[in-house]
Backbone bond lengths (Angstrom), bond angles and torsions (degrees), N, CA, C in turn:
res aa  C-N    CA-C-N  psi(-1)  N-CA   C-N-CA  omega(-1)  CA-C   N-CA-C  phi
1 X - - - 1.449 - - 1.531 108.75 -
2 X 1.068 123.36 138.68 1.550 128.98 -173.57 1.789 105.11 -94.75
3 X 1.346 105.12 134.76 1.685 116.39 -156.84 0.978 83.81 -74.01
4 X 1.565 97.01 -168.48 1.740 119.67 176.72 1.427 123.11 -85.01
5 X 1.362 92.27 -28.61 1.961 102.55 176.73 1.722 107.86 -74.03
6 X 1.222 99.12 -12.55 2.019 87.95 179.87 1.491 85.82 -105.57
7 X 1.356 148.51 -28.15 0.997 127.22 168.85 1.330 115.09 -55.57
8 X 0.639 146.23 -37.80 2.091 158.41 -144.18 1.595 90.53 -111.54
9 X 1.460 121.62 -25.60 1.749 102.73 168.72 0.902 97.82 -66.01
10 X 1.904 113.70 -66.74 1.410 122.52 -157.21 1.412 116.65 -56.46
11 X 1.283 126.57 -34.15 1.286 114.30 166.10 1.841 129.39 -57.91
12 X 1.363 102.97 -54.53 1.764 134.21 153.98 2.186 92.86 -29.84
13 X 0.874 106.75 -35.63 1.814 103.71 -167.78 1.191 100.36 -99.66
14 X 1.294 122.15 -35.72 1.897 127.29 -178.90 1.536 92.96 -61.18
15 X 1.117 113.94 -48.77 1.569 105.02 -132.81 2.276 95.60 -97.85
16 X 1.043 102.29 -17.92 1.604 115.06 169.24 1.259 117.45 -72.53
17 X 1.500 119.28 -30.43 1.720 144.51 -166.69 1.873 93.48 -79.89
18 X 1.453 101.94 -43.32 1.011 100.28 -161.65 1.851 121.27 -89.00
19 X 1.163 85.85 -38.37 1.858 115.95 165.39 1.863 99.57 -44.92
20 X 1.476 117.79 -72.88 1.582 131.18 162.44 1.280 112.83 -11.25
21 X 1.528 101.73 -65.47 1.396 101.48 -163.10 1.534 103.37 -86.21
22 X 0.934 117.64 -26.00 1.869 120.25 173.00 1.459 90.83 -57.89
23 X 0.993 119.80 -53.89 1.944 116.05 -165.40 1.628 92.05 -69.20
24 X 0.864 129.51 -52.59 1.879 145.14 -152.81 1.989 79.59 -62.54
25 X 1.021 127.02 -53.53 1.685 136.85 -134.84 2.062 88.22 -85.95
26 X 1.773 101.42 -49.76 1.263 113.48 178.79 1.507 122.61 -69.78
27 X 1.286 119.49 -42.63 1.531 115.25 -179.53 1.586 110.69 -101.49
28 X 1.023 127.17 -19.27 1.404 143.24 157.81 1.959 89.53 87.43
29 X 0.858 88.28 56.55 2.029 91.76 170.26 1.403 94.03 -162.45
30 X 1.720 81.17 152.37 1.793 93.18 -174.56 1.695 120.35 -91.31
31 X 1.472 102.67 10.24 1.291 110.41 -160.59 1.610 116.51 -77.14
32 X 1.836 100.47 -7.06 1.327 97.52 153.57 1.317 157.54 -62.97
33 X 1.662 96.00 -16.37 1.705 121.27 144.10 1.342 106.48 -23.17
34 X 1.070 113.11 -58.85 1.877 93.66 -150.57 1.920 99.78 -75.89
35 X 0.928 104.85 15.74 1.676 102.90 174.78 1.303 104.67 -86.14
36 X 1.376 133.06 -53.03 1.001 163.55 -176.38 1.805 95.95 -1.55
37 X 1.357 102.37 -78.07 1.592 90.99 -171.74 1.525 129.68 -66.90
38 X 1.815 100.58 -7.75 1.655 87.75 171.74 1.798 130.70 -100.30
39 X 1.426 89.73 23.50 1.254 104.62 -164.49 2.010 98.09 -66.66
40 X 1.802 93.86 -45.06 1.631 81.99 175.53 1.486 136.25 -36.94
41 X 1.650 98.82 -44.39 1.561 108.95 172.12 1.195 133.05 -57.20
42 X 1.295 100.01 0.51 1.995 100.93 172.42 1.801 94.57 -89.40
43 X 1.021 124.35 -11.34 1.418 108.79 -169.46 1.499 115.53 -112.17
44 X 1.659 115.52 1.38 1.232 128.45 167.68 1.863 111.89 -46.02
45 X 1.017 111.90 152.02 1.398 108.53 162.80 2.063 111.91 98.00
46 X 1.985 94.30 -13.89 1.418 94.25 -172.67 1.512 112.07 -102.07
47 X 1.295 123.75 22.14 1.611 145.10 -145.00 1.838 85.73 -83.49
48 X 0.987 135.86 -72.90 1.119 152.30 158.97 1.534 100.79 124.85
49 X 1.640 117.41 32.11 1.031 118.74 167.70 1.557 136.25 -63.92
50 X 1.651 114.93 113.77 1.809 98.48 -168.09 1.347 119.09 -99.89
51 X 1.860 95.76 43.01 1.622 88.79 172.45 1.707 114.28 103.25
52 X 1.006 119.15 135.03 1.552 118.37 176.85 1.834 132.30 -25.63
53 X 0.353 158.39 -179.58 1.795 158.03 137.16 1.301 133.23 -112.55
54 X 1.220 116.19 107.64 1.847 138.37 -160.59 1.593 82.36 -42.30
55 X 1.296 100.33 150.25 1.594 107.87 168.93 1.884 106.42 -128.54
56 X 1.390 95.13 -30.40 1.259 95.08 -161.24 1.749 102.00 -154.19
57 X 1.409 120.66 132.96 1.504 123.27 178.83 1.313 127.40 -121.56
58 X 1.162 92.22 142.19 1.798 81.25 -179.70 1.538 118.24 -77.72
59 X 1.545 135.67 127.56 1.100 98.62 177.44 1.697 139.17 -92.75
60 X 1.806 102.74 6.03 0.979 98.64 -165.89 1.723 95.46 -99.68
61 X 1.439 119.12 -29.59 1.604 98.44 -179.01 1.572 111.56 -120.71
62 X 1.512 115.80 12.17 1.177 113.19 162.22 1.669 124.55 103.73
63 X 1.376 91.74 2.21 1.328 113.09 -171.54 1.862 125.15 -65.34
64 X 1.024 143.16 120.89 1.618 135.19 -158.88 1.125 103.66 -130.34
65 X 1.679 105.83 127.25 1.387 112.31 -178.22 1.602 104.77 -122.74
66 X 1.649 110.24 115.91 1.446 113.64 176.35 1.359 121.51 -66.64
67 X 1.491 117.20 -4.36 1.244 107.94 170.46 1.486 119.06 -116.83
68 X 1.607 113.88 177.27 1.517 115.11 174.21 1.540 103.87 -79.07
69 X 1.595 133.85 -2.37 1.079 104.07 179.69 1.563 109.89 -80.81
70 X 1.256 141.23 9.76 1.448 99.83 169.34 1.507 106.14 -123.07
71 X 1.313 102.38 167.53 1.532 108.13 177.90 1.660 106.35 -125.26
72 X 1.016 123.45 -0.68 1.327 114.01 -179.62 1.805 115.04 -147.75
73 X 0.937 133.38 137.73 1.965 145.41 -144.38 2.136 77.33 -70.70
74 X 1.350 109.48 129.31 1.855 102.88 154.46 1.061 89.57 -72.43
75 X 1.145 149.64 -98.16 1.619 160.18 -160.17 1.629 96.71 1.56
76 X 1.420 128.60 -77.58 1.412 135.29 177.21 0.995 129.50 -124.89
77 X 1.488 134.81 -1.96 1.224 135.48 163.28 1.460 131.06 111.27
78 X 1.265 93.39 -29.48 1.802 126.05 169.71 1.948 97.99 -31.33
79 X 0.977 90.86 126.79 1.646 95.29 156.75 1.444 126.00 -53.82
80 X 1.298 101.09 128.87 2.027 98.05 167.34 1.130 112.36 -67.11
81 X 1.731 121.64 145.99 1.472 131.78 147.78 1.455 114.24 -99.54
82 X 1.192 93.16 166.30 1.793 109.45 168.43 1.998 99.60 -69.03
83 X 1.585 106.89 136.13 1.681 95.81 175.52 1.697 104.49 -72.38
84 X 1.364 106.01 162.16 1.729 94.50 164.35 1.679 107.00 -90.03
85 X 1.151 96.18 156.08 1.714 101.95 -179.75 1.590 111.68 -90.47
């Protein structure tokens, strides 16, 4: 199944391809090309992403690591737990 981030290119690439040639068709110069790659950036911000997800906590100073790489706090050393929900 194809994720959401190649969906959101492929859409981000449909919709710039198409914008181009609407501009390309209207001003009759190709110099609307060079827009081309920032067209994605108008659509940044609509991801509906809320931000990372705790994976792992410290429990003695509070520390949260969103990923599986660590197993133990840098701060003090303490082992990570799972947070409770």
């Amino acid at each position: 199944m194809v994720g959401s981030r190649t969906l959101t290119a492929a859409a981000g690439l449909l919709v710039s391809l198409l914008l181009s040639a609407a501009l390309w068709l209207y001003f009759d110069t190709l110099l609307v090309f060079l827009f081309l790659p920032f067209v994605p950036f108008l659509f940044r911000g609509f991801g509906g992403n809320d931000g990372p997800t705790i994976r792992q906590e410290c429990p003695h100073c509070g520390f949260q690591a969103t990923s599986e790489a660590y197993d133990y706090c840098p701060r003090d050393g303490s082992r990570l737990e799972e947070p409770e929900s």
